[in-house]
N, C-alpha and C positions, 0 to 999 in steps of 0.2 A: 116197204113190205113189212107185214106187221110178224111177229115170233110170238108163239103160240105154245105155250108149251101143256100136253093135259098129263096129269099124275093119276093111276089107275090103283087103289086098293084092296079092291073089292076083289071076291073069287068071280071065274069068272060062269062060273053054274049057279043056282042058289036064287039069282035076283036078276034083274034087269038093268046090273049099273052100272056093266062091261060093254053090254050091246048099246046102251046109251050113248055113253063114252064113244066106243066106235061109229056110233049111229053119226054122233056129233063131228067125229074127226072126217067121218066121208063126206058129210056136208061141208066141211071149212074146207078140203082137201080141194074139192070139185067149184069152190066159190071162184069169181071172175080176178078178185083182189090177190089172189094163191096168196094165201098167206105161207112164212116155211112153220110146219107144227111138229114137233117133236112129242112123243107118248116116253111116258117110261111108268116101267110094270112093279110096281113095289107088294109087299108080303103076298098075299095069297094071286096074286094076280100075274106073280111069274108064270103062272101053270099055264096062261094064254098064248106061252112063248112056246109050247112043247107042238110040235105036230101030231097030225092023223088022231085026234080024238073023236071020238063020235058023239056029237049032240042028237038031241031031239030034232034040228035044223039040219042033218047032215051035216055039210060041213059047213056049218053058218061062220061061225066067229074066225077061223082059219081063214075063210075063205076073203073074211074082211080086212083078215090082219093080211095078207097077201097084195088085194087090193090097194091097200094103204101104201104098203112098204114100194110098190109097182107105181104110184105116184107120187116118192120120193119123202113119206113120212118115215123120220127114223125112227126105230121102236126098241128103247133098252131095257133090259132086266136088270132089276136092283142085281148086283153081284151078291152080297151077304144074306140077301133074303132066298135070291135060289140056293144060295150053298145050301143056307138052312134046309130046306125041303127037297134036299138029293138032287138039283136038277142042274149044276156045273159041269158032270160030262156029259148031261144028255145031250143031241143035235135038235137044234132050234128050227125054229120056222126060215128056212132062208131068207136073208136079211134083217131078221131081229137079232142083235147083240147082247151078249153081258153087259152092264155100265158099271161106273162104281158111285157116290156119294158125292164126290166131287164133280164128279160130271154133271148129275142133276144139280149141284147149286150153282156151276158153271151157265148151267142151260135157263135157270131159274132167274138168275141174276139180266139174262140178255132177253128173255120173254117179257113182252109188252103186255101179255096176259097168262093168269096159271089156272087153269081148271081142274078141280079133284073131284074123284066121282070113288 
């Protein structure tokens, strides 16, 4: 089984490099090989971790990170990058976590591939 890991930096409003991202992990998620993918959300791209925001898609991007998370992608938040931006006591999207730096090079080191978007 191949490990997959994608790093996310980008906000996730603005451009289309979040829905990508996502676009890309539902595809690898749902492929016959299942590979395990792990996402982790770094600077601006913690804010994907917060619930109930309303897009233009309703709830598009939630509704993907939910998806995700319901077939067993893990999805971290940089720890230091949400402290930065207020968001360590908000409540998170169920089942996306804090991470911390170690754990992404822990994750990085065991990924047969690292994707950044």
């Amino acid at each position: 089984m191949q490990n997959i890991l994608i790093i996310i930096h980008a906000p996730p409003y603005g451009s289309e490099r979040v829905l990508s991202a996502l676009r890309l992990a539902t595809a690898l998620a749902g492929n016959d090989a299942k590979p395990a993918i792990r996402i982790f959300l770094m600077s601006d791209a913690t804010v994907l971790g917060l619930p109930n925001q309303i897009d233009g898609a309703g709830n598009g991007l939630q509704g993907m990170v939910e998806q995700l998370i319901a077939q067993g992608v893990e999805i971290r938040l940089c720890r230091t990058c949400a402290l930065a931006r207020g968001l360590g006591d908000l409540p998170l999207i169920p089942g996306a976590t804090i991470g911390t730096l170690v754990e992404l090079a822990e994750a990085t080191l065991q990924a047969d591939k690292v994707i950044t978007f």
